[in-house]
C-alpha positions as CSV (number, residue, x, y, z in Angstrom):
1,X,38.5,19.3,16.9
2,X,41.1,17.1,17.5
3,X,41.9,14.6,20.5
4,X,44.8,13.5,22.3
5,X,47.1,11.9,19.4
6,X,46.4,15.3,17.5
7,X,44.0,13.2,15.1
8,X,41.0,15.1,13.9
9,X,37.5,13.9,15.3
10,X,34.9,12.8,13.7
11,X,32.4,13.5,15.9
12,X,31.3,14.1,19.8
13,X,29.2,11.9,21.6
14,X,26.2,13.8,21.5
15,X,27.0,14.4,17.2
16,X,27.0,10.2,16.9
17,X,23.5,10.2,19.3
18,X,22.1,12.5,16.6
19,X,23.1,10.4,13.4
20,X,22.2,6.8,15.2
21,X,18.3,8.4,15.7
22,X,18.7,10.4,12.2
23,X,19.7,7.0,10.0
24,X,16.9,5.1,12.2
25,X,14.3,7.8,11.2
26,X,15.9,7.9,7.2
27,X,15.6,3.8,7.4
28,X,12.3,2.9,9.1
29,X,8.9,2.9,8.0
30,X,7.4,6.1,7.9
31,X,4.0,5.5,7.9
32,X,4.3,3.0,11.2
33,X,5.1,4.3,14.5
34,X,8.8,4.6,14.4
35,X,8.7,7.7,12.4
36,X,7.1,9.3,15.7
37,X,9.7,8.1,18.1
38,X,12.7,9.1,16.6
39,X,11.4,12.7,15.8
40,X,10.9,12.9,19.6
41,X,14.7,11.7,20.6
42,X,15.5,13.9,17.8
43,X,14.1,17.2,19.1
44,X,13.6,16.7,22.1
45,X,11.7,19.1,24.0
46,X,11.7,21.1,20.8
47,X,9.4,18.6,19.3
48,X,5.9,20.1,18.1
49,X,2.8,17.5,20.1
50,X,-0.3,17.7,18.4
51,X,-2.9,17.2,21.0
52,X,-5.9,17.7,18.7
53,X,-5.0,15.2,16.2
54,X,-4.6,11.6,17.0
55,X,-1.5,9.2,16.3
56,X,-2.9,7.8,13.4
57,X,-3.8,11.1,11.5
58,X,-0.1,12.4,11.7
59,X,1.1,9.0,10.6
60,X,-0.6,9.4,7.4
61,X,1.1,12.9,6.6
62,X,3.9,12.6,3.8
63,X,6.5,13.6,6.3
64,X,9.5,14.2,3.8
65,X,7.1,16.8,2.3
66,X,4.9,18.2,5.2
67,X,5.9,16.8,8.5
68,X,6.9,20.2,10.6
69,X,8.5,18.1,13.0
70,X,10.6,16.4,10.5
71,X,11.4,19.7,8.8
72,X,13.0,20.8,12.4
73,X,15.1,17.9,11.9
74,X,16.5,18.1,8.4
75,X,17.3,22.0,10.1
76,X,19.8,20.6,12.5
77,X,20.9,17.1,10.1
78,X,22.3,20.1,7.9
79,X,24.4,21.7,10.2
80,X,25.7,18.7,12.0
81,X,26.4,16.8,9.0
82,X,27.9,19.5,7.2
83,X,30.6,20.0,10.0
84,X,30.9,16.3,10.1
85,X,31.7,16.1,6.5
86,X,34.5,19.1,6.4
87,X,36.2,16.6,9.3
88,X,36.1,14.1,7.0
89,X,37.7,16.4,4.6
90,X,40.2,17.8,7.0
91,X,41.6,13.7,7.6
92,X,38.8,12.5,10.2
93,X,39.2,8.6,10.3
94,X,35.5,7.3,11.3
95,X,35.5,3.4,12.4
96,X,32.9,1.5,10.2
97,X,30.0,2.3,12.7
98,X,30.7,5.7,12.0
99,X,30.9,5.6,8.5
100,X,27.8,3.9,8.0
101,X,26.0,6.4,10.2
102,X,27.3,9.2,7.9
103,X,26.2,7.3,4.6
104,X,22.9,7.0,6.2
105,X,22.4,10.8,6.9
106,X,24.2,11.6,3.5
107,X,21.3,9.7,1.9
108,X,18.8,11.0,3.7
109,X,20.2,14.9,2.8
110,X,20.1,14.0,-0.9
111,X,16.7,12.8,-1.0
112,X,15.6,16.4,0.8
113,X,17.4,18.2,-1.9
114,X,16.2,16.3,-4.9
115,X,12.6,15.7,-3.3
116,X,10.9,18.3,-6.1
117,X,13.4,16.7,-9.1
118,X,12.0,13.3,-8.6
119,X,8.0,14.6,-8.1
120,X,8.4,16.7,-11.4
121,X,9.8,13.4,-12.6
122,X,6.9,11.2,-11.9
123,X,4.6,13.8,-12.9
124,X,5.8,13.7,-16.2
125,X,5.9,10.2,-16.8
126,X,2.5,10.4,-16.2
127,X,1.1,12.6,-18.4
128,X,3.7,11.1,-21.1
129,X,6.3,13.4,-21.6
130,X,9.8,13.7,-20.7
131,X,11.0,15.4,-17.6
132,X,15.0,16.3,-17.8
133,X,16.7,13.7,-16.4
134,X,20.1,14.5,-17.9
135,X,20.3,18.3,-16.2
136,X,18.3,17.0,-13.0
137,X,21.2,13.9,-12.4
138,X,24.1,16.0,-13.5
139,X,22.7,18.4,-10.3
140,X,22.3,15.5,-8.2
141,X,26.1,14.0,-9.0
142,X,27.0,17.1,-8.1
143,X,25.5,16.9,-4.7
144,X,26.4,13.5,-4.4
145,X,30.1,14.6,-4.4
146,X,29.5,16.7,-1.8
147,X,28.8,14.0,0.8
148,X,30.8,11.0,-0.9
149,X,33.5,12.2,-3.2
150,X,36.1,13.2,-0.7
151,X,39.6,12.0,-0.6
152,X,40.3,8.9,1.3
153,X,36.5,8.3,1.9
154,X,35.9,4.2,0.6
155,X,32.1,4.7,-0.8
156,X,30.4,0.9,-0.8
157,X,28.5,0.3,-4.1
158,X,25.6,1.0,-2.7
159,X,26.6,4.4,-2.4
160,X,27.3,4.6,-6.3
161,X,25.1,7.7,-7.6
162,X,23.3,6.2,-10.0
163,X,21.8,3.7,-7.3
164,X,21.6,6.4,-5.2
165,X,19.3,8.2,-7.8
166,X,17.8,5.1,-8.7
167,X,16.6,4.2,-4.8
168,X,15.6,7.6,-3.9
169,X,13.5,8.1,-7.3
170,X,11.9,4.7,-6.1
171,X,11.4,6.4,-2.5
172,X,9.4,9.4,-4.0
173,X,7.4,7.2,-6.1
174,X,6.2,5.3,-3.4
175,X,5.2,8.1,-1.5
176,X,3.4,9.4,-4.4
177,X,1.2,6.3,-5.6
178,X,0.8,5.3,-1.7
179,X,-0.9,8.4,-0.7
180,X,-3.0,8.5,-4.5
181,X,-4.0,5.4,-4.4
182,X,-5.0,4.8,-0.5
183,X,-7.1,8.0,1.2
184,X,-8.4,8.6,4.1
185,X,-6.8,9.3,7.6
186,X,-8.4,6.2,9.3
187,X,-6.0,3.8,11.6
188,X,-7.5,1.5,9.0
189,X,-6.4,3.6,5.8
190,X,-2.5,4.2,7.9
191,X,-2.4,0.5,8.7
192,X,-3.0,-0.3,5.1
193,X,-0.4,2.3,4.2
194,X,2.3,1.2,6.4
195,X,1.5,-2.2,5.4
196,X,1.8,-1.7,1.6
197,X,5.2,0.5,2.1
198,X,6.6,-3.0,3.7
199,X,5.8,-4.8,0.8
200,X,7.5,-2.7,-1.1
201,X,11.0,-2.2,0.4
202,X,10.4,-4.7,3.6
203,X,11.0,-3.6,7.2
204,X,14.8,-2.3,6.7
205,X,15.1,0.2,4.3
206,X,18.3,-0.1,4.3
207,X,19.1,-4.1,3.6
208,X,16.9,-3.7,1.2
209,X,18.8,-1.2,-1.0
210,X,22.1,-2.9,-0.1
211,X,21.1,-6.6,-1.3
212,X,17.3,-7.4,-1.9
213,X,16.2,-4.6,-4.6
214,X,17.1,-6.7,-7.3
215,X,15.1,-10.1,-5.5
216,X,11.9,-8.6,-4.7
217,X,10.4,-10.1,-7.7
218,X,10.7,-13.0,-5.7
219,X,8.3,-11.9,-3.6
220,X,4.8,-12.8,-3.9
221,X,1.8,-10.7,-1.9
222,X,-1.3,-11.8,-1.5
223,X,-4.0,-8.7,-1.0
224,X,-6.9,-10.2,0.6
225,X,-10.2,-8.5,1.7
226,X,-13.9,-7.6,1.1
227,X,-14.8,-6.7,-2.4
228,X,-15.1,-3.2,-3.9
229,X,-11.8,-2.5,-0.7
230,X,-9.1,-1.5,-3.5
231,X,-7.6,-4.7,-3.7
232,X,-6.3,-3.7,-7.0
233,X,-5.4,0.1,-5.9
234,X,-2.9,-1.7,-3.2
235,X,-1.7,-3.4,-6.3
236,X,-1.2,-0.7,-8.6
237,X,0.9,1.4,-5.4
238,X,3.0,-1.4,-5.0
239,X,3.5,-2.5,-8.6
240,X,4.6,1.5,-9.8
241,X,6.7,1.6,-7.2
242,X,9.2,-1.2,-8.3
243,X,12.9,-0.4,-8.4
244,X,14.1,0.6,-11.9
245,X,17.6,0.9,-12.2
246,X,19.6,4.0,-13.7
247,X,21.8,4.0,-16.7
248,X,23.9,6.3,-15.7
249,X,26.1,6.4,-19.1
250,X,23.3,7.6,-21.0
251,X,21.5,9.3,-18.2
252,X,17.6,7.4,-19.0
253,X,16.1,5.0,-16.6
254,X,15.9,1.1,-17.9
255,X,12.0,0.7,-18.0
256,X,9.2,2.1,-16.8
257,X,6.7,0.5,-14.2
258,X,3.9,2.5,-15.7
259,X,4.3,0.0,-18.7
260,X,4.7,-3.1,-16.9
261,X,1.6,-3.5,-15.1
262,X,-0.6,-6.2,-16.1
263,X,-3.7,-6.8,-14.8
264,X,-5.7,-10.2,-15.4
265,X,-9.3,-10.9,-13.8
266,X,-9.4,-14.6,-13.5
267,X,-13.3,-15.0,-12.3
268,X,-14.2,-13.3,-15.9
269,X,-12.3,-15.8,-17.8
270,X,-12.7,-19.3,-18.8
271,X,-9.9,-21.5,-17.6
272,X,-8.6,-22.2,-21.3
273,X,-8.5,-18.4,-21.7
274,X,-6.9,-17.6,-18.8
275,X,-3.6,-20.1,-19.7
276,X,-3.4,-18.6,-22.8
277,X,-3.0,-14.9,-21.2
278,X,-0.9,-15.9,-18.6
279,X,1.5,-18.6,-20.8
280,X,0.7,-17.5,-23.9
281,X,0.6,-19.8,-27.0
282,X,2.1,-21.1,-30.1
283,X,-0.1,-21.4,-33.6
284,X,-2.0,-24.6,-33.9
285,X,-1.8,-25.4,-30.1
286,X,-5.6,-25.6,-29.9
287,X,-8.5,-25.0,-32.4
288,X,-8.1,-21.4,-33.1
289,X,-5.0,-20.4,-32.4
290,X,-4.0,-18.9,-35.8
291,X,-0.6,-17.4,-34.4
292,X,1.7,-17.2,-31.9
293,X,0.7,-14.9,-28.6
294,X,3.0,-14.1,-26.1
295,X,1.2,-13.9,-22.8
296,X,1.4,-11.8,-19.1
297,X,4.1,-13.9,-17.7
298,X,6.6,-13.3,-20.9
299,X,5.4,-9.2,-21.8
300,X,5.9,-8.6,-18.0
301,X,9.9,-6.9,-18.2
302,X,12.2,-6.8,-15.1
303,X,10.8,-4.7,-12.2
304,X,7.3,-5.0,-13.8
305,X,4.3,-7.0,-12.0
306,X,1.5,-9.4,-13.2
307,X,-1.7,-9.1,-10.2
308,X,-3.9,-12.2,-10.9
309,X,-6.9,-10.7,-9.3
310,X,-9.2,-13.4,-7.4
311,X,-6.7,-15.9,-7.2
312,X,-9.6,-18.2,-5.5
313,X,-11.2,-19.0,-8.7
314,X,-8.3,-20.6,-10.3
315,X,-8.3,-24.2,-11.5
316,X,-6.4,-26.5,-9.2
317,X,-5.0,-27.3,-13.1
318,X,-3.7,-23.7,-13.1
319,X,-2.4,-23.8,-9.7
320,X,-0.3,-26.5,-10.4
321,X,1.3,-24.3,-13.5
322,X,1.3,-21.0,-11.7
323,X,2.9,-22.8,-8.4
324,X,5.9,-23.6,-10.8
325,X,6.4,-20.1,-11.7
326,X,6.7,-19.3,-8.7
327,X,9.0,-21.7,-7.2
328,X,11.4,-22.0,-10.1
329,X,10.8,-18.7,-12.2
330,X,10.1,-21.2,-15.0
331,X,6.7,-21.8,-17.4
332,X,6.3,-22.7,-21.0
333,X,3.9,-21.3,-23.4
334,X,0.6,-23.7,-24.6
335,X,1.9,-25.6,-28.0
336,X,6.0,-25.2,-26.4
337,X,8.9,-27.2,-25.9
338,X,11.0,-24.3,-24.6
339,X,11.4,-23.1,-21.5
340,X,11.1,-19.2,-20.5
341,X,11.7,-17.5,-17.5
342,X,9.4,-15.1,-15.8
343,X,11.2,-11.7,-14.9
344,X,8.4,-10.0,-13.1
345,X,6.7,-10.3,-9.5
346,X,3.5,-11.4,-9.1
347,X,0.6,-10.2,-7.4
348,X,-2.8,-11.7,-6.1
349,X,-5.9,-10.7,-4.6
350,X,-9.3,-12.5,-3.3
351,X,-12.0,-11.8,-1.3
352,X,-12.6,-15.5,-0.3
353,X,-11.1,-17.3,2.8
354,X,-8.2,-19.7,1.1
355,X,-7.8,-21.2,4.3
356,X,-10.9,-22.8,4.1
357,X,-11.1,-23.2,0.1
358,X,-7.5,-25.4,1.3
359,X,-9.7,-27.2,4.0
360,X,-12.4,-28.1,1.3
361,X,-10.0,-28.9,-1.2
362,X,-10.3,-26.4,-3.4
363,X,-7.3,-25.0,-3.5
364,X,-3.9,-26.5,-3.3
365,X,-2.1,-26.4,-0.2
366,X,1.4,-25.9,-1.6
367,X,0.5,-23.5,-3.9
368,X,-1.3,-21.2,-0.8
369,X,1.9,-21.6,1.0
370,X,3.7,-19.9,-1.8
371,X,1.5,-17.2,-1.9
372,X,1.0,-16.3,2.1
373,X,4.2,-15.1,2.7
374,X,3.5,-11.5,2.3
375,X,-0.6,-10.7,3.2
376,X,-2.2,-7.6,3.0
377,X,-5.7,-7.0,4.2
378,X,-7.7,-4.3,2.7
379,X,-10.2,-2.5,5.1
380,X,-13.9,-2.5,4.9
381,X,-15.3,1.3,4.1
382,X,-17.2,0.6,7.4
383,X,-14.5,0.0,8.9
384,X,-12.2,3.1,7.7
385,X,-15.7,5.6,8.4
386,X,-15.8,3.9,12.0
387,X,-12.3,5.5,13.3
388,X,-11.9,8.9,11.0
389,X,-15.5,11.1,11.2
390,X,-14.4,13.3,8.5
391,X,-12.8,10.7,6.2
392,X,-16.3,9.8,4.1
393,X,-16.3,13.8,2.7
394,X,-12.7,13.2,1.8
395,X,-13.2,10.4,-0.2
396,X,-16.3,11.7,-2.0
397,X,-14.0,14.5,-3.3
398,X,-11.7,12.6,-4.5
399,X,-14.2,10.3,-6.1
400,X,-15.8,13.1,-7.4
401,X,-12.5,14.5,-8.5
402,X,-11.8,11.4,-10.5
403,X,-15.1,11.0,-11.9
404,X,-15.6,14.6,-13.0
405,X,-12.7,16.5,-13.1
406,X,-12.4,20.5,-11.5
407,X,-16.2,20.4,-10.6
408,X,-15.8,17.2,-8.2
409,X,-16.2,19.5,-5.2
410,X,-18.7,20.7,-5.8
411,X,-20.5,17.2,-6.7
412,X,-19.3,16.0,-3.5
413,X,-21.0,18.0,-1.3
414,X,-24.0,17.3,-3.2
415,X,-23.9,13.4,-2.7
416,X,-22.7,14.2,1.1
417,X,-26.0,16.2,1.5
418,X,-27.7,13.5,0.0
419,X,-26.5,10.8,2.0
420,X,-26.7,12.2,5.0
421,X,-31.0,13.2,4.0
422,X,-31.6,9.4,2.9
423,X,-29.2,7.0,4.0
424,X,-27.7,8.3,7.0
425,X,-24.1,7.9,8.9
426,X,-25.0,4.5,10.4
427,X,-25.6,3.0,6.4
428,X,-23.2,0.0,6.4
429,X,-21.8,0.4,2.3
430,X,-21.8,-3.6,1.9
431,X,-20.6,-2.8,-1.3
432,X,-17.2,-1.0,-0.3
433,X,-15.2,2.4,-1.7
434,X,-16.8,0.5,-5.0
435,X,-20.4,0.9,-4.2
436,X,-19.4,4.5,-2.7
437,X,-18.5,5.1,-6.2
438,X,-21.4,4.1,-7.9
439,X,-23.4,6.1,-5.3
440,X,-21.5,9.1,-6.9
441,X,-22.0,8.5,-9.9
442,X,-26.1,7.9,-9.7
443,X,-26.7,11.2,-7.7
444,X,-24.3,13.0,-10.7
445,X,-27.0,11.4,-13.2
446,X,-30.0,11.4,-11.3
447,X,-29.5,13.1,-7.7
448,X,-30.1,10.0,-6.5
449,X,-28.9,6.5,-5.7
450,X,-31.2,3.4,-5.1
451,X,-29.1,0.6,-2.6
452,X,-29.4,-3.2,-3.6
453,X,-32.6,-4.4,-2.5
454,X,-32.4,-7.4,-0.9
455,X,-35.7,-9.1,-0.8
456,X,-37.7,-12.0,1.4
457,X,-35.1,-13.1,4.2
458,X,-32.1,-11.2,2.9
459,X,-30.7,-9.9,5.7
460,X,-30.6,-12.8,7.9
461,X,-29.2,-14.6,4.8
462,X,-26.8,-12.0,4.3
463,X,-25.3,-11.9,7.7
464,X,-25.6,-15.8,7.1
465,X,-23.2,-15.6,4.0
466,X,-20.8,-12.7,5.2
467,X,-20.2,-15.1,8.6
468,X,-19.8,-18.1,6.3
469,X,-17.1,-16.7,4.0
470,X,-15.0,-15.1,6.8
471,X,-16.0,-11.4,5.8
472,X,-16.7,-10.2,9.2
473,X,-14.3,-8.3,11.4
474,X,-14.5,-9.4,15.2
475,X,-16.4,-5.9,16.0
476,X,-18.8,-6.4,13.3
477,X,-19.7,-10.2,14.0
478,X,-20.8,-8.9,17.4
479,X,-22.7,-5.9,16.4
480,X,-24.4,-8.3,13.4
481,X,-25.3,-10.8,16.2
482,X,-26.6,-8.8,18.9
483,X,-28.7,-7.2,16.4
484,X,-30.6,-10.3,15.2
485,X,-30.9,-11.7,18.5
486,X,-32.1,-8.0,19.4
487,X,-34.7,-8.6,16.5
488,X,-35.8,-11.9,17.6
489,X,-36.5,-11.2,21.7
490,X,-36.9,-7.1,21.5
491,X,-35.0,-7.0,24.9
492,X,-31.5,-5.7,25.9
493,X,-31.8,-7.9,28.6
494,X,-32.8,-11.1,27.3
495,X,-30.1,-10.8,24.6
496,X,-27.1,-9.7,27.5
497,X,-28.3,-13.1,29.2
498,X,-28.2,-15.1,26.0
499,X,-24.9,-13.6,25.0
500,X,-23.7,-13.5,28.7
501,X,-22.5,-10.4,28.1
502,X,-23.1,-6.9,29.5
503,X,-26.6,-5.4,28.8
504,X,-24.9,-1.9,27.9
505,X,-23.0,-3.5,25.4
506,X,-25.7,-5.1,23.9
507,X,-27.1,-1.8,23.5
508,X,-24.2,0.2,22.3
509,X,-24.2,-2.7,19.8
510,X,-27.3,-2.7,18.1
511,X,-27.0,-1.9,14.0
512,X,-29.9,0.1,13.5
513,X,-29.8,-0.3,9.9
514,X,-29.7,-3.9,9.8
515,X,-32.6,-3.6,12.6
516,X,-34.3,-1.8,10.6
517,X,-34.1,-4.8,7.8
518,X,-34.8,-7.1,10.3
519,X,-38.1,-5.8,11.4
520,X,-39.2,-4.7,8.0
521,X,-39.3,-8.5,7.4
522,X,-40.6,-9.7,10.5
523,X,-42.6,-6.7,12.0
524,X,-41.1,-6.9,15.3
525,X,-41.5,-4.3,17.6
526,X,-38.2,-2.4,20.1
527,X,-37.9,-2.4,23.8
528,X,-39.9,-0.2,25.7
């Protein structure tokens, strides 16, 4: 194909159309919406709709590994970009637009080819044995050739192979510790999904491999959210999914995020303990200190992660150290002179409002505003059971799963049948995926499970205490407060005119569990 000057073309109109939409799909977040919309301008009317499943539940599908839509795709990427590619070979001259396209989709064709390499990969690191890394790369160099080692083709550094390998190993391992630590097909459990991707790698995929995958240990997040929600789970994805760079002269990876996770409970230490984990110490820095220790902050190795898990509870004392750390890398260990740096990122998680613990002086301004930059807010269970009806069997399995091994299946349908005989589907689970667990566990031991008994006024004071500390969702403070009006005047009516709201939605509001509680302690009586 050639044009008027007898040059060879790159490509045709409708060939640059395809790579634009093909590097958007390769670069945006694949758990969000985008994914969707460029599959569609992809395919066109060849693109598969799935009227009996809603946005949310294809959103949550690994797409790089089951999408059928996005299968179609890599179908036609290959042909296009492999006549593409013997035009560069033949002489094409791409502008930089072009090129940049064509990286994009060369990326994107490598990680498709590779996709089973890098899974047996993490598998192994897992279980704690070695996969081949020196056969698997010298196959993927090969590969990598193919798209970038062609005469008179400039490849960028970030087109190198063994940041190549290094960003799309980091790619797969996302996927994998997103999808197995987060469950469930909610909008909730896909928000949280999408949500704990951007933290990862950002919004653009691709600035972030170019310039910011060696600074994202810069980055703070903050994981806030009910207990027992998986604040630490949302740590854990994002932590093992840190970028570890390749070596490619001896073919080994330098580090390991599966060793550089550490995990510190603040509430169950005393404050003098807790500086000592985090800083460390040296010998004869207080009464006891018999040796040296190195702490969190100097173990944790570059690309690994120290989660500080309710961050609320810290000592404004603490703050004022921690708050250093972050804003100039720097701390010293209890009993030092010298300064060290800290080479990790750092994670945090409460359940308590800090906007309010900053309003009551409890926690430091400055050091929340170092903190907020990146938020993440787990889901209630309630709400994740209120927008996927088949989601609370799936996550019995895999509790079940985790708990027992092979026979989790078959222990799940056991506390489903359970459930559904004592509790019922409108049971609220104050206590999270975490009491969902226990639940589990107690019908495994003694087919049954006893909730927390909350005695005398409890569940006006508990509805008192949830609004108080900020754990209420909009939806949920209305249902809780229609319901103890409800409790209170027994009439729809009466409560729609105290609310002035509509006397349907009073009704479609009503917790019946909570209304239950509330007229097991006062003996009221429902509207006729």
């Amino acid at each position: 194909m050639y044009n008027e000057r007898g040059q060879v073309t790159f490509v045709t109109p409708e060939e640059l159309d395809f790579l634009q939409n093909f590097s958007g799909l390769g670069s945006c977040n694949p758990f969000g919406p985008d994914r969707e919309r460029f599959e569609r301008l992809l395919l066109g009317p060849a693109f598969v709709s799935h009227p009996e499943e809603s946005l949310h539940e294809l959103l949550v599908r690994d797409p790089y590994r089951r999408g059928t839509n996005f299968h179609q795709v890599l179908r036609l990427a290959e042909e296009r970009l492999g006549a593409v590619r013997d035009r560069l070979a033949a002489g094409a001259q791409p502008d930089a637009r072009e090129l940049t396209l064509y990286q994009d989709a060369g990326l994107l064709m490598l990680y498709r080819r590779h996709v089973d390499g890098f899974t047996n990969l993490i598998r192994a690191a897992e279980e704690g044995g070695r996969s081949s890394v020196r056969g698997f790369y010298r196959q993927f160099r090969r590969e990598w050739a193919h798209f970038f080692d062609i005469p008179g083709l400039r490849v960028p550094a970030l087109f190198e192979p063994a940041h190549v390998f290094a960003c799309l190993y980091q790619i797969q391992r996302a996927y994998h510790h997103i999808f197995r630590f987060i469950v469930g097909q909610s909008p909730a459990s896909a928000r949280l999904r999408a949500a704990v991707w951007d933290s990862i790698f950002t919004h653009d995929l691709r600035r972030y491999a170019t310039t910011l995958y060696p600074r994202m240990s810069d980055m703070t997040t903050l994981i806030t959210g009910p207990s027992g929600t998986g604040k630490e789970l949302v740590a854990r994805a994002i932590a093992l999914s840190a970028y570890v760079p390749f070596d490619e002269e001896r073919e080994v990876f330098r580090g390991s995020p599966l060793a550089s996770f550490h995990p510190l409970n603040l509430s169950a230490l005393p404050s003098t303990l807790i500086e000592s984990e985090l800083f460390g110490h040296r010998r004869g820095a207080f009464t006891g200190a018999v040796g040296d220790r190195r702490g969190w902050l100097e173990q944790c190795e570059p690309g690994g992660s120290v989660f500080l898990d309710e961050i609320g509870e810290l000592d404004p004392e603490i703050q004022v150290k921690l708050l250093r750390v972050l804003e100039t890398r720097g701390f010293r260990a209890l009993g030092d002179t010298a300064d060290q740096r800290f080479r990790g990122r750092i994670l945090a998680a409460t359940n308590r409002d800090l906007a309010r613990e900053v309003a009551e002086g409890r926690f430091r301004e400055d050091f929340y505003y170092r903190l907020c930059s990146d938020i993440i807010v787990t889901p209630s269970l309630r709400e994740q059971l209120a927008g996927a009806p088949g989601l609370m069997d799936e996550m019995l399995r895999f509790l079940a799963r985790r708990i027992v091994g092979e026979a989790g299946d078959e222990l799940a349908g056991e506390v489903s049948v359970w459930i559904a005989e004592n509790l019922g589907e409108a049971y609220p689970w104050p206590g999270n995926i975490r009491e969902l667990e226990q639940c589990v566990r107690s019908v495994l031991i003694r087919r049954r499970y006893q909730p927390l008994q909350v005695v005398a006024s409890g569940a006006r004071d508990e509805a008192v205490r949830a609004f108080a500390s900020g754990s209420f969702t909009a939806d949920e403070l209305l249902s809780r407060y229609c319901t103890l009006v409800y409790a209170d005047v027994g009439s729809y009516q009466e409560v729609a005119r105290r609310l002035e709201i509509d006397r349907r939605t009073v009704k479609s509001r009503i917790d019946p569990v909570l209304l239950s509680r509330l007229r097991g302690e006062t003996g009221g009586s429902s509207e006729a």
